[in-house]
N, C-alpha and C positions, 0 to 999 in steps of 0.2 A: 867430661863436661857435657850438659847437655842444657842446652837455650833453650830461656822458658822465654824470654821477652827480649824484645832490643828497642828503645827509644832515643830520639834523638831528640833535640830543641835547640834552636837560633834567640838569641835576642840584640833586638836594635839599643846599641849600646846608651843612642844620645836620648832618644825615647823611652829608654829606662832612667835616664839621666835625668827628664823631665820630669816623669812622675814621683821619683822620691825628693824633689826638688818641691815637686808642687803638692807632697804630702809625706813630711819629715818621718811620720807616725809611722812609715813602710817598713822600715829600717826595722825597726823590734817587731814589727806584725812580722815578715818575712824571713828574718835572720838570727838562726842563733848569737849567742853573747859570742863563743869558739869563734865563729865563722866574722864578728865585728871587730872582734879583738885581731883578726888575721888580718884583717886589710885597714885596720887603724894607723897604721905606720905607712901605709900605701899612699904616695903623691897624691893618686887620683884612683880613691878603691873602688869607683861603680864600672870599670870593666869586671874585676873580679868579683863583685855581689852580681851582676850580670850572669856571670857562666854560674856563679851556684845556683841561682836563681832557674836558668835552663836545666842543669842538674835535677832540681825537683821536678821541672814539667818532662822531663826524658825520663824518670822514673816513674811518673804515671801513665807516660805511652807504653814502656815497657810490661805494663802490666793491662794494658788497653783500657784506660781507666781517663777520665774527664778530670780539668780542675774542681778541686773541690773534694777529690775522694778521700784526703786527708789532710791531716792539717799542717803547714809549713815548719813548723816546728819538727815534726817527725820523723824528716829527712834534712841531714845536710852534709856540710863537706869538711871534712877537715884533711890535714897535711902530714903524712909519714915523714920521720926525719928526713929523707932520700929526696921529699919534693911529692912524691906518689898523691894525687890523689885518692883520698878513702870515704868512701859513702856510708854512712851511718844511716839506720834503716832504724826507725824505735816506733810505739804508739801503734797507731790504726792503722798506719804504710805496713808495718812489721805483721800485723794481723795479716791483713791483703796478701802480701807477698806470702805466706807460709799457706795461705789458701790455695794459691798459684804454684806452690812447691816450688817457688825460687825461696834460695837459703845462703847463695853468695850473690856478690854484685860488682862488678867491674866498669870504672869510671875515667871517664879522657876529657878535660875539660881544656877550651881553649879561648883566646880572643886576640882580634885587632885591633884597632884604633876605632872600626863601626862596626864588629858585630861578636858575640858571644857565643860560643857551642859546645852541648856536653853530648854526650854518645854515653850510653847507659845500656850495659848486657845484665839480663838477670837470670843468673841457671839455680 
C-alpha cells in the first residue's frame, strides 16, 4: 500500500441542521438517491448526511484539492452488508484521483450528537 492522500473533515451537526432546514433543495443537490434512501428510515438522518457529506470534503483534501473540484454527485457512501463503509469515487473525482494514482480508497465515518467526521486514505 502506498498513501497518495489522507483527508479528514468535521461537520457541525446542528449547523448542517440548519442549512438544509433553511434550503430543502440541499438534499438532492448534495446527496445521492443511495445515500437518501439509507437514512430515510433514520429517526433523525442529518447526523448521517453529515459524515457523508464530510466524506466528500476528506476526499478532496486527500487529493489537495478546494470545494468545488468536482461535483457532489461523484462521490458518495454507501454500506457493505457487514456495516463497512464504501466510497464510491465516479465523474471528475474518478478523473482527479487516477491523475493522482490513487486507485483504492479507504473510509471511517463517524458522529455524535454535535459533530460528524470521515477520515479518507487514498493509495
Amino acid at each position: 500500500m502506498s498513501i497518495k492522500g489522507i483527508g479528514v473533515d468535521a461537520v457541525d451537526i446542528e449547523r448542517f441542521r440548519v442549512s438544509l432546514e433553511r434550503t430543502p433543495s440541499m438534499r438532492t443537490r448534495l446527496f445521492t438517491p443511495i445515500e437518501l434512501d439509507y437514512v430515510a428510515s433514520k429517526a433523525d438522518p442529518v447526523p448521517s448526511l453529515a459524515a457523508r457529506f464530510a466524506a466528500r470534503e476528506a476526499v478532496m483534501k486527500a487529493m489537495g484539492l478546494g470545494l468545488g473540484a468536482f461535483g457532489f454527485h461523484d462521490v458518495w457512501v454507501e454500506r457493505a452488508e457487514s456495516g463497512l463503509p464504501l466510497l464510491q469515487v465516479t465523474g471528475r473525482a474518478w478523473e482527479l484521483a487516477v491523475n493522482r494514482n490513487i486507485t483504492a480508497w479507504h473510509l471511517s465515518i463517524t458522529h455524535s450528537d454535535l459533530i460528524a467526521i470521515a477520515y479518507v486514505i487514498g493509495e
